[in-house]
C-alpha atoms as an extended CHARMM CRD file, in Angstrom:
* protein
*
       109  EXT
         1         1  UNK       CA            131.7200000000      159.7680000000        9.7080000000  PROA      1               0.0000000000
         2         2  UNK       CA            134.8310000000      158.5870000000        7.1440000000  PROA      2               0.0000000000
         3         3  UNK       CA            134.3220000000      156.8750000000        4.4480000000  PROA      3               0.0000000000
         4         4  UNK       CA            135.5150000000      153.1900000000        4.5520000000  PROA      4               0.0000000000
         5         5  UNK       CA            137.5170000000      151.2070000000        2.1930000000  PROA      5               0.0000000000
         6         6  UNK       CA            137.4030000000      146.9180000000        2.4960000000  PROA      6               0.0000000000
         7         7  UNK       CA            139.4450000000      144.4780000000        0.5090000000  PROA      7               0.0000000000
         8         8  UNK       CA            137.0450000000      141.2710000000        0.6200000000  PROA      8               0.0000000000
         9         9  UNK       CA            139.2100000000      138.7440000000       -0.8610000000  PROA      9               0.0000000000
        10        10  UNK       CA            138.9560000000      137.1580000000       -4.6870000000  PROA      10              0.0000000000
        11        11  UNK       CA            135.2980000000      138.3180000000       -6.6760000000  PROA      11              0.0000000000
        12        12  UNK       CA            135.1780000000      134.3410000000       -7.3680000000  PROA      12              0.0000000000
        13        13  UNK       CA            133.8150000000      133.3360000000       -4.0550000000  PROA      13              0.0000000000
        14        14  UNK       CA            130.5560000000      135.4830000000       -4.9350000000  PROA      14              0.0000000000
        15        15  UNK       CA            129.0370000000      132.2730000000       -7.5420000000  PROA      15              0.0000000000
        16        16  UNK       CA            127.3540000000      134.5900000000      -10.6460000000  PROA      16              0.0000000000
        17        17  UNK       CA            123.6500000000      135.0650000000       -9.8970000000  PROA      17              0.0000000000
        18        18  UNK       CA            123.9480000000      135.3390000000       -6.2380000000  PROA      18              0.0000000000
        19        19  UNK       CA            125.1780000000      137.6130000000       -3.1450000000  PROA      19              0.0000000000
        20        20  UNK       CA            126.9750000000      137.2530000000        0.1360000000  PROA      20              0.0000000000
        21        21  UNK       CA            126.5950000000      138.7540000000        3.2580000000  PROA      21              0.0000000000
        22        22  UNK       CA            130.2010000000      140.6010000000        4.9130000000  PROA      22              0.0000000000
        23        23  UNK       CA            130.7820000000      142.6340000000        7.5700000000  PROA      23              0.0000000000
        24        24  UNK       CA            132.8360000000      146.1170000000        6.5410000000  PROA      24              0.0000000000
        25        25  UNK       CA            133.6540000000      147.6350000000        9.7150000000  PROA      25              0.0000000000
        26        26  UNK       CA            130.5310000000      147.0890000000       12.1930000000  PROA      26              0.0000000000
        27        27  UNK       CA            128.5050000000      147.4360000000        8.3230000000  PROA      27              0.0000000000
        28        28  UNK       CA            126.3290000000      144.4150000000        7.1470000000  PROA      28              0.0000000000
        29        29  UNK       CA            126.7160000000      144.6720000000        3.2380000000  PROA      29              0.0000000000
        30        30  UNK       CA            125.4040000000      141.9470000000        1.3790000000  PROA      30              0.0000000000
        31        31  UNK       CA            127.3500000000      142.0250000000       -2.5160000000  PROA      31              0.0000000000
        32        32  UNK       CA            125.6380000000      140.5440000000       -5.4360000000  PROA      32              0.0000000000
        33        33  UNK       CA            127.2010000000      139.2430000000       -8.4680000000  PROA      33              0.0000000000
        34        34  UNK       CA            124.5360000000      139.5390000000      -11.4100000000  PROA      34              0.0000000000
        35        35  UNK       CA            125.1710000000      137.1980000000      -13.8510000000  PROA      35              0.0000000000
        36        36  UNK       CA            124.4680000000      140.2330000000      -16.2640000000  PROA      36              0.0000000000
        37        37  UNK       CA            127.9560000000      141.4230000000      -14.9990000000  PROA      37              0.0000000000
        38        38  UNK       CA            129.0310000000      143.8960000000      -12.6490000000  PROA      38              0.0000000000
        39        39  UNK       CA            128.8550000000      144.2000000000       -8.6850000000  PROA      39              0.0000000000
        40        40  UNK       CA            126.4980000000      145.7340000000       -6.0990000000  PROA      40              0.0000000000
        41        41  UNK       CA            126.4210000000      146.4130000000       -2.3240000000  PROA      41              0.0000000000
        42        42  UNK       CA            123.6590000000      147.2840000000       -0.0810000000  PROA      42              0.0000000000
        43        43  UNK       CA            123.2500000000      146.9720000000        3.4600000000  PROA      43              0.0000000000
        44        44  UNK       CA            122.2400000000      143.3230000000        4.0860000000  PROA      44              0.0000000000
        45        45  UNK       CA            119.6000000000      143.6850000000        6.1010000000  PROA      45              0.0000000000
        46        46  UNK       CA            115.9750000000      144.1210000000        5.1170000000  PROA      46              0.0000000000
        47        47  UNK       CA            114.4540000000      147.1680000000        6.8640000000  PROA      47              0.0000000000
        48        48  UNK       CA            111.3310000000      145.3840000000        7.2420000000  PROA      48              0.0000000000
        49        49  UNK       CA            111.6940000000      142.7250000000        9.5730000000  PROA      49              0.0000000000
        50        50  UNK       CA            115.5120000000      142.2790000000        9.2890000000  PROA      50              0.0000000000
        51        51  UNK       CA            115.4930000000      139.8700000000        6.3090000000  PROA      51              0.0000000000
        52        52  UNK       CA            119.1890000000      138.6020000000        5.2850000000  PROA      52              0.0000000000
        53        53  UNK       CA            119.2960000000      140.0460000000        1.7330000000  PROA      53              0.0000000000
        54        54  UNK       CA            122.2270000000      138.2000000000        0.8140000000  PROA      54              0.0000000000
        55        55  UNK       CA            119.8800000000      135.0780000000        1.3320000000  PROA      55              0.0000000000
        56        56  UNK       CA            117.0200000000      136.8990000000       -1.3670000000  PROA      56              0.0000000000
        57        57  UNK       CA            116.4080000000      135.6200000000       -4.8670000000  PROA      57              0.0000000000
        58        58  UNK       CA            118.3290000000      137.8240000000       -7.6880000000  PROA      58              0.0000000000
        59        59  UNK       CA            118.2740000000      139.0260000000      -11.1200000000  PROA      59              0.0000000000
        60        60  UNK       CA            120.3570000000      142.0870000000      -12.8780000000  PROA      60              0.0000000000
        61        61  UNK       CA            118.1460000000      144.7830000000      -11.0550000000  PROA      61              0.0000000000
        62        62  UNK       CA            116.7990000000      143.8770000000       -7.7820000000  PROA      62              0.0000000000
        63        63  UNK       CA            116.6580000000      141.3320000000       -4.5120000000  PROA      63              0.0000000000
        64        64  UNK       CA            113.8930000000      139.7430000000       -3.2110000000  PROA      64              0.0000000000
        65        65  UNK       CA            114.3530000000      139.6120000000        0.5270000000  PROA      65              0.0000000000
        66        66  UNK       CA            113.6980000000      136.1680000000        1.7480000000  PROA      66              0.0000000000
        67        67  UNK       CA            111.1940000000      136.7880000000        4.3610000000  PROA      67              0.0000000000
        68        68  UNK       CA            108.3890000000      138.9580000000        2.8390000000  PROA      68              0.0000000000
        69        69  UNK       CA            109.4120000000      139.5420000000       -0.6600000000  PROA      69              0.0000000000
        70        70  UNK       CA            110.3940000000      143.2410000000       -0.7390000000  PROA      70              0.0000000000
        71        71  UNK       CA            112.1840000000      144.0030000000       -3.6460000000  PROA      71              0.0000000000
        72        72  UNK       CA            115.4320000000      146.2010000000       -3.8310000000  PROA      72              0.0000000000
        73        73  UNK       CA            116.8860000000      148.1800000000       -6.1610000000  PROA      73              0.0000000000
        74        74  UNK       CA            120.8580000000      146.7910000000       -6.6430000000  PROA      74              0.0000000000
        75        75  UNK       CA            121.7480000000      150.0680000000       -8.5220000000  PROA      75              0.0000000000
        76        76  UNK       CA            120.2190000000      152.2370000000       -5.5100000000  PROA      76              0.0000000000
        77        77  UNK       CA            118.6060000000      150.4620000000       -2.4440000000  PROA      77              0.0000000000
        78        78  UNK       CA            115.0910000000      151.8810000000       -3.0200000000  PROA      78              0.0000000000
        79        79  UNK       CA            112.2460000000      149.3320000000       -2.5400000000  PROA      79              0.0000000000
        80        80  UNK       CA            109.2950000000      149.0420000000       -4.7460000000  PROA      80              0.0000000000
        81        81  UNK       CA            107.3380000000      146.7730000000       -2.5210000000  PROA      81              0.0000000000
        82        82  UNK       CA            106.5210000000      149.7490000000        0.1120000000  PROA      82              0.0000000000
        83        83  UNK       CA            109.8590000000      148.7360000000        2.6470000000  PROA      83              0.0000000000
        84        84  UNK       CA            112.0370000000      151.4420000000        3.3140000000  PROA      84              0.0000000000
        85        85  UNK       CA            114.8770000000      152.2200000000        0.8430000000  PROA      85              0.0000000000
        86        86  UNK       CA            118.4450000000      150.4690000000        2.3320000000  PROA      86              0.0000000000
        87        87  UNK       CA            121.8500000000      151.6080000000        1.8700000000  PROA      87              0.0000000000
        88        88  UNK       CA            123.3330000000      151.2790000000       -1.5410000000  PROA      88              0.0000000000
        89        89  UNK       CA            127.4390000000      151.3140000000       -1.7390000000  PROA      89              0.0000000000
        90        90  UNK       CA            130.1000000000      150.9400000000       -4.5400000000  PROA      90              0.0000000000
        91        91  UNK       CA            131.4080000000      147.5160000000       -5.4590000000  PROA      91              0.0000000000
        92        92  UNK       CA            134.7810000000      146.5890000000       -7.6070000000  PROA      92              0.0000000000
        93        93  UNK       CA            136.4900000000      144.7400000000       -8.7670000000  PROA      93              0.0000000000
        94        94  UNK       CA            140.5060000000      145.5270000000       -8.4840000000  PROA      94              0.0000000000
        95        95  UNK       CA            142.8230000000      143.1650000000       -9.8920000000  PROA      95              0.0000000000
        96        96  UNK       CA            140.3310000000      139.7050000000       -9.3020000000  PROA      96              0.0000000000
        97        97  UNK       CA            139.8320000000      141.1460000000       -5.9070000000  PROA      97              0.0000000000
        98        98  UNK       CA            136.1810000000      142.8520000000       -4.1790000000  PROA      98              0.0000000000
        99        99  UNK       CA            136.4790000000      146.1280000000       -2.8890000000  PROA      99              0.0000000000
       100       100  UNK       CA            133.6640000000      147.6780000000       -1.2430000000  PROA      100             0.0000000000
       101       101  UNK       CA            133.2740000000      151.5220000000       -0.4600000000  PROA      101             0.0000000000
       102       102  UNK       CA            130.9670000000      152.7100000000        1.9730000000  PROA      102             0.0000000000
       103       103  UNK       CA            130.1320000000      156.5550000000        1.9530000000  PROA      103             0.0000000000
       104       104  UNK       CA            128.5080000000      157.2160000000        5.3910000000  PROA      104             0.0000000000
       105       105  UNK       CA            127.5320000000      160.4910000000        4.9670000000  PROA      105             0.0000000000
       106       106  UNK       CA            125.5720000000      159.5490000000        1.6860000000  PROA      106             0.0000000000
       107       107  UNK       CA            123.7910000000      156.7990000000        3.3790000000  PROA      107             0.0000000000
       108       108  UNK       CA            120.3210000000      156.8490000000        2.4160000000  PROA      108             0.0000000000
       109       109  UNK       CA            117.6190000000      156.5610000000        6.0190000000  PROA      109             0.0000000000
């Protein structure tokens, strides 16, 4: 697989403190805004039982998926609740504007 490159439109739509759910290619990625600063991207659904991670609770590290609590790493997707790990990507920002870069061959499973 290639790697994919999406312009999302301005960062600002993304309030601080909370993420949003896109679709990059036929990829869910839910971005978070920390309002520690910075951008992350994971894959937006909960492995669990298909939680909308955009939707979870948020502070500088992890997400709390809405449904059963699992808790995600934003730096790397692992889970320290026992779910499996999801997908971490690289977020930007580029001149006020999100980019989002997903590697498919370094998804995590």
């Amino acid at each position: 697989m290639s790697d994919v490159e999406a312009r999302l439109g301005p960062v600002d739509q993304i309030p601080l403190g909370e993420g949003r759910a896109f679709l990059v290619g036929d990829e869910p990625v839910a971005v978070f805004r920390p309002r520690s600063g910075g951008l992350h991207a994971l894959r937006a659904i909960c492995p669990h039982r298909g939680g909308p991670l955009a939707d979870g609770l948020t502070d500088g590290e992890v997400v709390m998926c809405p449904l059963h609590n699992h808790q995600f790493s934003l730096a790397d997707g692992s889970c320290a609740t026992g779910a499996d790990a999801v997908a971490a990507y690289s977020a930007a920002e580029e001149d006020g504007e999100l980019v989002v870069r997903l590697r498919h061959a370094a998804q995590r499973s």
